[in-house]
C-alpha positions as CSV (number, residue, x, y, z in Angstrom):
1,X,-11.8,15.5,-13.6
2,X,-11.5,11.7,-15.3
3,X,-13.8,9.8,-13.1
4,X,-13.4,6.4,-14.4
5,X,-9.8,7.3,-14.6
6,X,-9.6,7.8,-11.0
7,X,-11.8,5.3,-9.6
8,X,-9.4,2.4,-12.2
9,X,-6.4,3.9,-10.5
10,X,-8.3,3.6,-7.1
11,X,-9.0,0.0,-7.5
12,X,-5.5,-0.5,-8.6
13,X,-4.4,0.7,-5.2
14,X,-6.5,-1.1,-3.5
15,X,-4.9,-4.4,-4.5
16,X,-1.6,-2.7,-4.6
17,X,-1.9,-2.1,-0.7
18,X,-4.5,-4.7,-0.2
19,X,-2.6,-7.9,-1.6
20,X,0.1,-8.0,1.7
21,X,-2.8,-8.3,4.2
22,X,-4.6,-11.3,1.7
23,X,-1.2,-13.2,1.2
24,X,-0.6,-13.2,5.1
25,X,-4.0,-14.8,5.5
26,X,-3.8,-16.9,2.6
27,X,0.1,-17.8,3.4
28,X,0.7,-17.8,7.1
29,X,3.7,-18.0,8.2
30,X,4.7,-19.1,4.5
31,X,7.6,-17.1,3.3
32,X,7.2,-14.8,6.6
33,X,10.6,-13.2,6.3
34,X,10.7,-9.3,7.6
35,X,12.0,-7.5,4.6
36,X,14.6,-5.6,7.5
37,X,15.6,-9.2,8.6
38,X,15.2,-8.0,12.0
39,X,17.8,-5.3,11.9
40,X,18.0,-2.3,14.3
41,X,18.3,1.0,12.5
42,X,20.9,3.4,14.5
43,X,17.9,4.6,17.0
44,X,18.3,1.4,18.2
45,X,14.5,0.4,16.7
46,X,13.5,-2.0,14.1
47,X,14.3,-0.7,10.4
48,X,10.4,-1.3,9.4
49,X,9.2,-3.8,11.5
50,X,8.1,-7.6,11.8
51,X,5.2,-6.8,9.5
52,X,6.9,-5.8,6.3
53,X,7.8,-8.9,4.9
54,X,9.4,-10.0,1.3
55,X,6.5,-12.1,1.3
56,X,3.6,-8.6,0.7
57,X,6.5,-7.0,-1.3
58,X,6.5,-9.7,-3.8
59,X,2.6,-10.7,-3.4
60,X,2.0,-6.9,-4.3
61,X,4.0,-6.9,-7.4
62,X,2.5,-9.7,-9.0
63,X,-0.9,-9.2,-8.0
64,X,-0.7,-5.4,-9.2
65,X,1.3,-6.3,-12.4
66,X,-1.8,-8.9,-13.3
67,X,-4.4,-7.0,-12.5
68,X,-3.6,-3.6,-14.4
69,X,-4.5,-5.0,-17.9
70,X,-7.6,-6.0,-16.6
71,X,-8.7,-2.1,-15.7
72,X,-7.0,-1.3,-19.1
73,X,-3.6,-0.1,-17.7
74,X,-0.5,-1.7,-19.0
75,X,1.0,-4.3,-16.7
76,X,4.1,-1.8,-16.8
77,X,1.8,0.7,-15.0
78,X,0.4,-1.4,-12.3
79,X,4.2,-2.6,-11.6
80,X,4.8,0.9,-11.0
81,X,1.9,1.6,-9.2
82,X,2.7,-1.5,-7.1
83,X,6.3,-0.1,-6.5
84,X,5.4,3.5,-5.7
85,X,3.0,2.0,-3.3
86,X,5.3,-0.3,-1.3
87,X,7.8,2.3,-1.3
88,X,5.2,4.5,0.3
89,X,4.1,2.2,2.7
90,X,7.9,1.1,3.6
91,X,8.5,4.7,4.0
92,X,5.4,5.4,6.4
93,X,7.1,2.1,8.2
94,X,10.3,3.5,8.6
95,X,8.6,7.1,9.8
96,X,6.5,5.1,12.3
97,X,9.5,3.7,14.2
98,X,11.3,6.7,14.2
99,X,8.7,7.7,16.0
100,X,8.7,5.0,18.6
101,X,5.3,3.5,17.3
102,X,4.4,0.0,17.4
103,X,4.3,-2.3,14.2
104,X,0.3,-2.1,12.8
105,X,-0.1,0.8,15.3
106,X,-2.5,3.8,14.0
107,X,-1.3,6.5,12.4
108,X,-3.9,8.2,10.4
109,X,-2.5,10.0,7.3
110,X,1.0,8.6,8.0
111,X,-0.4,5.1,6.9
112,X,-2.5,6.1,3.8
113,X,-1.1,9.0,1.8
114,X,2.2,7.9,1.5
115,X,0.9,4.8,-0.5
116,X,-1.9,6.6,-2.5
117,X,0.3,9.9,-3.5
118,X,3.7,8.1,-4.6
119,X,1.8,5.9,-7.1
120,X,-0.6,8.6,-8.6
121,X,2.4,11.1,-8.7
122,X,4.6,8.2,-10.7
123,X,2.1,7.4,-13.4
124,X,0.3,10.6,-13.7
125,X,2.1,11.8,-16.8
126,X,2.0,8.2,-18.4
127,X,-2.2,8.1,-17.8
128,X,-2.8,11.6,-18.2
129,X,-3.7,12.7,-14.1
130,X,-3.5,16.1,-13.7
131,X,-2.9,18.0,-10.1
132,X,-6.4,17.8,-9.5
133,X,-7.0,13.9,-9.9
134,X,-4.0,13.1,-8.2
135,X,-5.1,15.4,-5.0
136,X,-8.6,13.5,-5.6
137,X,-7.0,10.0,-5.4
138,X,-5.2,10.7,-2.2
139,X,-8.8,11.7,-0.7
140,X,-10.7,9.0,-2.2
141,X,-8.1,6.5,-1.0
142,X,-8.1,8.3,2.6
143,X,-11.5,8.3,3.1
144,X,-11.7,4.9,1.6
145,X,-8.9,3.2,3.3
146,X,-10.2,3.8,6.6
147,X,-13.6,2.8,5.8
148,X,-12.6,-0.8,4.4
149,X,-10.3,-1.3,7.3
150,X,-13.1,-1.7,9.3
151,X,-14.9,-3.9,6.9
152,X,-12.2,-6.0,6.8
153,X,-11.4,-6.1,10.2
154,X,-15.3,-7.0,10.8
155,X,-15.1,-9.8,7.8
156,X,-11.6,-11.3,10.2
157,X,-9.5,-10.1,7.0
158,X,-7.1,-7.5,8.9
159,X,-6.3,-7.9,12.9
160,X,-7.1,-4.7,13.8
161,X,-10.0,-1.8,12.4
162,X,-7.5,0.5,11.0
């Protein structure tokens, strides 16, 4: 198993997922806009919700893109990490209101392996992850993401513990 390899990727994560929840505190209302526009899907319930804005997408990219090279990635891997991330998290959005759940609602495993396991899958051939390290992300980012939720919560960062 890479260790340092693994905990790089895991910080990369953390600012892939992390930098939507800083640029609504740092932002506001700023540039607000739900990525869905407000539209219905045909269940009649919100394609992803009031909290999925163009605004995190965007923040995400950037953020993720400029901080790669610092770990030693290329900026082209933390783009994709940043990608495969938002597309996991959009994706556990979309499941949640199929599901009838509320925007920012709890859903443990629904809102952390999406976002750990699309980005480790996409760049595991490019940095060298094998089956192993890529299982060992997704319970490293688990365990951690539910952890620093709280700490964040507690540190008025996120509006709810989870």
């Amino acid at each position: 198993m890479q260790w340092l390899l693994i905990f790089k990727l895991e910080v990369l994560l953390t600012v892939a997922n992390g930098a939507p929840v800083i640029a609504t505190k740092l932002f506001g209302k700023f540039l607000n806009q739900p990525l869905d526009s407000g539209a219905a899907f045909i269940d009649g319930r919100p394609i992803l919700g009031r909290s999925k804005t163009v605004r995190g997408i965007v923040f995400s990219l950037m953020a993720t893109t400029a901080f790669a090279p610092i770990l030693g990635f290329d900026w082209i891997d933390g783009l994709i990490v940043a990608s495969a991330a938002m597309i996991g998290d959009l994706s556990s959005s979309f499941l949640k209101r199929r599901l009838n759940l509320p925007p920012s609602r709890r859903a443990t495993g629904i809102d952390q392996i999406p976002e750990c396991l699309l980005p480790a899958i996409a760049i595991c051939s490019t940095v060298g992850l094998t089956a192993f390290d890529v299982l060992s992300v997704v319970i490293i980012f688990f365990v951690g993401e539910v952890l620093l939720s709280r700490l964040l919560f507690k540190w008025n960062i996120r509006n709810r513990p989870y």
